[in-house]
C-alpha positions in Angstrom: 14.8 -8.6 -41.2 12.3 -8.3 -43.8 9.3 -9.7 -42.0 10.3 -7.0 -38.8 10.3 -4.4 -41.2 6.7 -5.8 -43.3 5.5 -6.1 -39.3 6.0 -2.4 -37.9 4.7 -1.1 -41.6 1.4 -2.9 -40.7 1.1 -2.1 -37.3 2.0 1.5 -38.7 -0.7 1.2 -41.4 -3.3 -0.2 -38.8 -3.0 2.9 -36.3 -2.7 5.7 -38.6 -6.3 4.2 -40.3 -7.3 3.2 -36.7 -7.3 6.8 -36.4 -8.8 8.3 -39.4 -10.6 5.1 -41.1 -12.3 7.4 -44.2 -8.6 8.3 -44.9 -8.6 4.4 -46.0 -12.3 4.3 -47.5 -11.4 7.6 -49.6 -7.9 5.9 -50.9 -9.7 3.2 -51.9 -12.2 5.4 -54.2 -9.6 7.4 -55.9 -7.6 4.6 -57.0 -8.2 3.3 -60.0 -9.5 -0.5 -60.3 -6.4 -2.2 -61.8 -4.0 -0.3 -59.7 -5.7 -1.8 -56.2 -6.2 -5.1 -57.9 -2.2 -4.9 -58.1 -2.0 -3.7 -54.8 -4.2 -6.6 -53.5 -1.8 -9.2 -55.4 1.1 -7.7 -54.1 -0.5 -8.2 -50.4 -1.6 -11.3 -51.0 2.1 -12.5 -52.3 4.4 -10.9 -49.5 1.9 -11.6 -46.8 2.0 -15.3 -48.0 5.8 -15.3 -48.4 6.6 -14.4 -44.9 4.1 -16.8 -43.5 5.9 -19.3 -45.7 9.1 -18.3 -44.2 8.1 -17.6 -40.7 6.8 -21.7 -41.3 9.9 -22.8 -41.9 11.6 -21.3 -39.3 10.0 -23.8 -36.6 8.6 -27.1 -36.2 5.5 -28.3 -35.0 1.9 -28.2 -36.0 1.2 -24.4 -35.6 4.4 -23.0 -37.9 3.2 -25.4 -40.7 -0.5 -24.6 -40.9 1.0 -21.1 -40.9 3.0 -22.2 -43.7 0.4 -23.8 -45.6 -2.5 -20.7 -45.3 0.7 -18.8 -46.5 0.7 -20.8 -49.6 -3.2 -21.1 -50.2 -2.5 -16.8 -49.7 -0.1 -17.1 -52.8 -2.1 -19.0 -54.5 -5.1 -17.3 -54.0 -3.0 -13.7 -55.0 -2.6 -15.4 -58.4 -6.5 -16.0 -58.8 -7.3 -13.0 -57.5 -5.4 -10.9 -60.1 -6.7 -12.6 -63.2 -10.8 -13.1 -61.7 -13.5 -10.6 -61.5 -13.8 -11.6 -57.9 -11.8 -8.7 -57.1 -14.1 -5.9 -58.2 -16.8 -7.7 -56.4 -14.5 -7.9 -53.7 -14.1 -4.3 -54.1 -17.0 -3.1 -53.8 -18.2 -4.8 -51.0 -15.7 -3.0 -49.3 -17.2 0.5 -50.4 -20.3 -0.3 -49.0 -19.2 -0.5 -45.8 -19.7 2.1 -42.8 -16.5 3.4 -41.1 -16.7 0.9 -37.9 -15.8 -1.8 -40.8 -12.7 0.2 -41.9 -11.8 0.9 -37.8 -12.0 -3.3 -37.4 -9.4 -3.8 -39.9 -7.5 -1.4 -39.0 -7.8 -3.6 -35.3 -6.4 -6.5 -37.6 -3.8 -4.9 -39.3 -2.1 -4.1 -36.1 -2.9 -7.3 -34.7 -1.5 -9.2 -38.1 1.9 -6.6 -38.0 2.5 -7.9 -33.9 1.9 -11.6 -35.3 4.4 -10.9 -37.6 6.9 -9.6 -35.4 5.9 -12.2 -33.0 6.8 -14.5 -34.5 9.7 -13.5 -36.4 12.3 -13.5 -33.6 
């Protein structure tokens, strides 16, 4: 239930900055540095979580190298709060044009209907 739920937010998330990608470029200026490195770990935990869970669920080669990049994501959350990777990290993203912001917005939808996909 949780995973549908994580799923349609994304797919939400990916249209509405699909739409209006300097909505996303302008969150990401206002917010101050620790708050989005937060945000980033909190991703990076729950994202890794349900492809954990979603591993578990089936057999087979494909479910567990889903499980494991779900673990290397946890992992890598962990790292990610404590380093200065993420202000470098950061501000490559700033220096991106708005077809950059439009592309991930493409993957955001396309990582929510994964989700779902997957977690019937």
């Amino acid at each position: 239930m949780f995973a549908k739920i994580v799923g349609w937010f994304w797919i939400i998330v990916g249209v509405l900055f699909l739409l209006k990608p300097a909505m996303l470029k302008n969150k990401l200026q206002k917010k101050s540095f620790k708050k989005i490195k937060k945000y980033l770990f909190l991703l990076a935990v729950i994202l890794g979580g349900i492809l954990v869970s979603i591993g578990f669920k089936y057999s087979g080669f494909f479910p567990k190298l889903v499980m494991v990049l779900g673990i290397i994501s946890i992992v890598k959350g962990f790292y990610f709060l404590k380093g200065k990777a993420a202000e470098k990290v950061l501000g490559w993203f700033l220096n991106k044009p708005l077809i950059f912001f439009r592309f991930s917005a493409l993957f955001y939808i396309v990582l929510g209907a994964l989700i779902l996909y997957l977690a019937k």
